[in-house]
N, C-alpha and C positions, 0 to 999 in steps of 0.2 A: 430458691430458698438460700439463705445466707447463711455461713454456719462455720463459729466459732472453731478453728484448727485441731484446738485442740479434744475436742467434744466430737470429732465426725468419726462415728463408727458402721460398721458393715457387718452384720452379723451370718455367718455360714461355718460352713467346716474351716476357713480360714478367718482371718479375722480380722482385715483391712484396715490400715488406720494411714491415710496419705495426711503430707504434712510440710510444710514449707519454713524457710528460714527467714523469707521477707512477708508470704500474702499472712493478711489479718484473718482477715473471710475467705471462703470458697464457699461457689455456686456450684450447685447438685440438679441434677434435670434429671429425673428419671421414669421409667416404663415397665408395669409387671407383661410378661411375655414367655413364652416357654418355664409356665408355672414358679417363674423366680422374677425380681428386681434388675428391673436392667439399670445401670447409672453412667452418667456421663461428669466428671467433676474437672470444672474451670477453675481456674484463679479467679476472684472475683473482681481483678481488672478487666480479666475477657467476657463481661455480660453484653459483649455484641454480639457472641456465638450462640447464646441462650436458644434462637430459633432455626440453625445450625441442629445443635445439640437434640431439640424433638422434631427434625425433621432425620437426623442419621438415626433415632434410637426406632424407626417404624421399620428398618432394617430385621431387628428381633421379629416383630410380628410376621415379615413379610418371608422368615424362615421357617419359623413355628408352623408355620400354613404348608410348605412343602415336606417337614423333615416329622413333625409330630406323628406319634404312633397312638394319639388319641382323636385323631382326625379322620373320619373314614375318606377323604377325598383329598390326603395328601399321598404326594408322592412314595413317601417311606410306607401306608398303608397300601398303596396299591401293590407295591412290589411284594409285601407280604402274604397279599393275597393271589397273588398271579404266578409270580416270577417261578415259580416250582412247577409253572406247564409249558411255559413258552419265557424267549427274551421278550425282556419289557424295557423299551427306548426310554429314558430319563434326559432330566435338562440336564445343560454342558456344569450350573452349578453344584447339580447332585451329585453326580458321576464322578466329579472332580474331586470329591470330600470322601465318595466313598475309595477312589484311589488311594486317596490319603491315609485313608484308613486302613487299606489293604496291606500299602507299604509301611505303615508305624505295626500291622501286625507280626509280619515280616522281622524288622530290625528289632521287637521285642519278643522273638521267638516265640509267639501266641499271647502275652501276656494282656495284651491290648486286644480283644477281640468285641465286635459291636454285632456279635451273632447268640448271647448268651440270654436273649432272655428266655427258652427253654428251662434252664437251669434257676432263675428266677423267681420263672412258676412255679417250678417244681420246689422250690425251698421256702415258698409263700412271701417271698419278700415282692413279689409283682402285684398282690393284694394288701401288700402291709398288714401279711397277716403271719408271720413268717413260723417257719416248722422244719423240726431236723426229717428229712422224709428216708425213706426207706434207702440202703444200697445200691439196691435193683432199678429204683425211679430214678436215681443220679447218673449211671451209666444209658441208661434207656433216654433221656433230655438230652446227651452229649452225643449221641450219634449224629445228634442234627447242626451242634455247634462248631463253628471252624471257619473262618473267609476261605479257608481250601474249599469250601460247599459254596462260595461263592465266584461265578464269572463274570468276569468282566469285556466286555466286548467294548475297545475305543474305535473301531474303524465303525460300527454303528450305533454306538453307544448307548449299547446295553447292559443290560442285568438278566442273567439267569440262577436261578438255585439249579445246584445239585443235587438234593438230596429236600426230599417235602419233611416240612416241618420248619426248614430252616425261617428265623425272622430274624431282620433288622433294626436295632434301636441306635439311634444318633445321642443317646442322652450321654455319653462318656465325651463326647467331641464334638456337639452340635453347638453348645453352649459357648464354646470356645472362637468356634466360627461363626457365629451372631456376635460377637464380641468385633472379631477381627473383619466383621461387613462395616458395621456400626462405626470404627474405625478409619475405614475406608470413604467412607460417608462424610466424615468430620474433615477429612484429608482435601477432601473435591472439594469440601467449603470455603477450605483454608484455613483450617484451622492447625495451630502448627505447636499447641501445648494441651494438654488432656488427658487423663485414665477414665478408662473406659471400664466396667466391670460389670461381673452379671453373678448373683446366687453369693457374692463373699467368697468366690471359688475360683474364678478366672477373671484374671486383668491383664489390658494389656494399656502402656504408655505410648501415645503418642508426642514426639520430643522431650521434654523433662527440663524443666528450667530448676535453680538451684541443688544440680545433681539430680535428681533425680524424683519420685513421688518416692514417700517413706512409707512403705506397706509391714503390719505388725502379722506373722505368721501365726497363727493359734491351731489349740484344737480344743472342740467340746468335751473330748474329755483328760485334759491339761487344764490346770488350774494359772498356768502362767504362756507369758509367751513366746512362744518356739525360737522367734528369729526376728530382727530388724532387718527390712532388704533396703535398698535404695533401686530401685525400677526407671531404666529409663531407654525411650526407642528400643521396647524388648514384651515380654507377655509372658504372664505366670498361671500356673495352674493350679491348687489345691487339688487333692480327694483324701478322705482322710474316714476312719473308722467311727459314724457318729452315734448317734441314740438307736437308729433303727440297727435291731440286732436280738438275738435268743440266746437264751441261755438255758441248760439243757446238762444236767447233772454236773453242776459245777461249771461245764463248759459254757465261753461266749463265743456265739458266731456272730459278725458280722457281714450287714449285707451287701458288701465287693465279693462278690464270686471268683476264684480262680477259672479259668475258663481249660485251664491243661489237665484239671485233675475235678472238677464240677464243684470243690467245697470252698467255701470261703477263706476268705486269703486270711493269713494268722503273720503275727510277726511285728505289723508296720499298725503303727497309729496314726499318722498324718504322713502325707509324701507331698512336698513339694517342687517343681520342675521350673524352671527359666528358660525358655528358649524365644525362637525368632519371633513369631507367632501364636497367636493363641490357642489355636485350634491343635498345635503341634504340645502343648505345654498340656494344657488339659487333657488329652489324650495320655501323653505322657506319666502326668501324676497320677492317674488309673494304673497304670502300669507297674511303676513303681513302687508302689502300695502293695502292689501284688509279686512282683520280682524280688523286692526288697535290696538288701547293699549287692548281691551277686550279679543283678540286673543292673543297676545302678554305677556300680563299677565299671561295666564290661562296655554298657551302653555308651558312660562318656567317654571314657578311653577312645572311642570311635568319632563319636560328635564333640569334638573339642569345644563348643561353644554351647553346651548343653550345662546347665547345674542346677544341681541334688538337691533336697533337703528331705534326710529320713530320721521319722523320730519312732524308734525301739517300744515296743514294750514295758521297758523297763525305763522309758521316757528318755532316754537320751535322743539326741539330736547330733547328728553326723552326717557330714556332706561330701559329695564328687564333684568333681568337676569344676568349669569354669565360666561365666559366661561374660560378657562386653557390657552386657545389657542391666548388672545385677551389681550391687557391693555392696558387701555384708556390713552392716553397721554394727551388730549385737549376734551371737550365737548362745543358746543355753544348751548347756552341755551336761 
């Protein structure tokens, strides 16, 4: 499909808007997959890539199938139902994400944790039915939450729980990494200009011809838009505060869970991340959201090529950091 520059939008907790200085049109190949939109978008000089383009997006499916926790016969189900009796051996690409994951839990001192759906259940937001639940039921969910309840074994590489109960969801990071397979796919074909994106949430660029792709940051509940980035040879993440949420004597929760303290993270409306990779950025902007500027500060100070974007409460927008891959066009402050 062809489709006027100016008119090409993405709708999720961010709110994509790529955009060029020379192409008229861009071509859009895209794939629903891990319950979201996967998209691939060319310039629409490059419609040689077109079968390229739904030959890398079977990548999504072909994740979806290992990492889904609505699948009784994937990988992520199995270790849910097993790994709390015995190690259970995993493929070298599962294992590998969930190191990934171990160590972004690590570097964001818990913030980032893919052990919380306990606390999920418990707060109904895992039936999208959500409920403030009792004191008692929130520390009772959290005994099970922590990657410290997870091991990791690479000389046989496996997975154990420590502690029954424990489960894993890929949904903060899996998205990101279907992105950056998908990526990789486009890469082997030869493809050497392209964003990649999946949910309006996570993109990443491959190459960037006239600077970069033009991504418009939003949030749903922001009436304007966050940030102008210019994206290029880099990968962003959103997570951001959306509709799903209770309200509860004046109080809103929202459904990002803190995973340090079992309630919903308060503070951050939208967090946005820029890093190498996708899977590291979307993990990231979970994080963030949840850390808020303390995390945010502390973190790039560390990762020089990591940058922020956190928007307050009180709707401002304020950034850390720096990255190679990212120049700000617009900030609303």
């Amino acid at each position: 499909m062809l489709v006027d520059r100016r008119t090409l939008l993405t709708r999720g907790p961010s709110l994509p808007r790529m955009s060029s200085t020379t192409a008229d049109v861009w071509l859009r190949v895209h794939r629903v997959a891990m319950a979201c939109r996967f998209e691939v978008l060319l310039s629409g000089d490059d419609g040689r890539h077109t079968a390229a383009a739904h030959d890398a997006l079977r990548e999504a499916d072909r994740l979806d199938a290992l990492w889904s926790i609505h699948r009784d016969d994937s990988a992520v189900a199995l270790l849910n139902r097993t790994a709390a009796d015995a190690p259970v051996p995993v493929d070298a690409e599962s294992f590998a994400l969930l190191v990934l994951a171990q160590d972004l839990w690590r570097r964001t001192a818990g913030a980032f944790d893919i052990t919380t759906t306990p606390l999920s259940r418990c707060w109904g937001f895992l039936a999208r039915d959500g409920r403030v639940p009792d004191p008692a039921e929130i520390e009772a969910a959290r005994t099970s939450v922590g990657l410290d309840r997870v091991a990791l074994d690479a000389a046989g590489q496996t997975v154990q729980f420590r502690v029954r109960g424990t489960e894993l969801n890929l949904g903060a990071i899996g998205k990101g990494a279907a992105v950056d397979a998908v990526a990789a796919r486009l890469a082997q074909h030869g493809v050497r200009d392209a964003l990649v994106s999946a949910a309006g949430s996570s993109a990443r660029a491959i190459g960037g011809r006239d600077g970069g792709s033009a991504i418009d940051v939003t949030s749903p509940l922001v009436d304007r838009p966050l940030a102008r980035l210019r994206l290029h040879r880099g990968a962003l993440g959103t997570s951001g505060i959306g509709l799903q949420s209770i309200v509860q004597d004046g109080r809103r929760f929202g459904h990002v869970i803190d995973p340090r303290t079992g309630w919903p993270a308060t503070g951050i409306v939208s967090a946005t991340v820029v890093a190498a990779d996708a899977a590291t950025a979307d993990a990231l902007s979970t994080a963030m959201l949840i850390g808020g500027p303390p995390l945010a500060e502390r973190y790039c100070a560390a990762r020089p090529d990591t940058f922020v974007l956190l928007t307050t409460d009180d709707l401002r927008t304020v950034r850390f950091g720096a990255s190679r891959a990212a120049r700000v066009e617009a900030l609303c402050t």
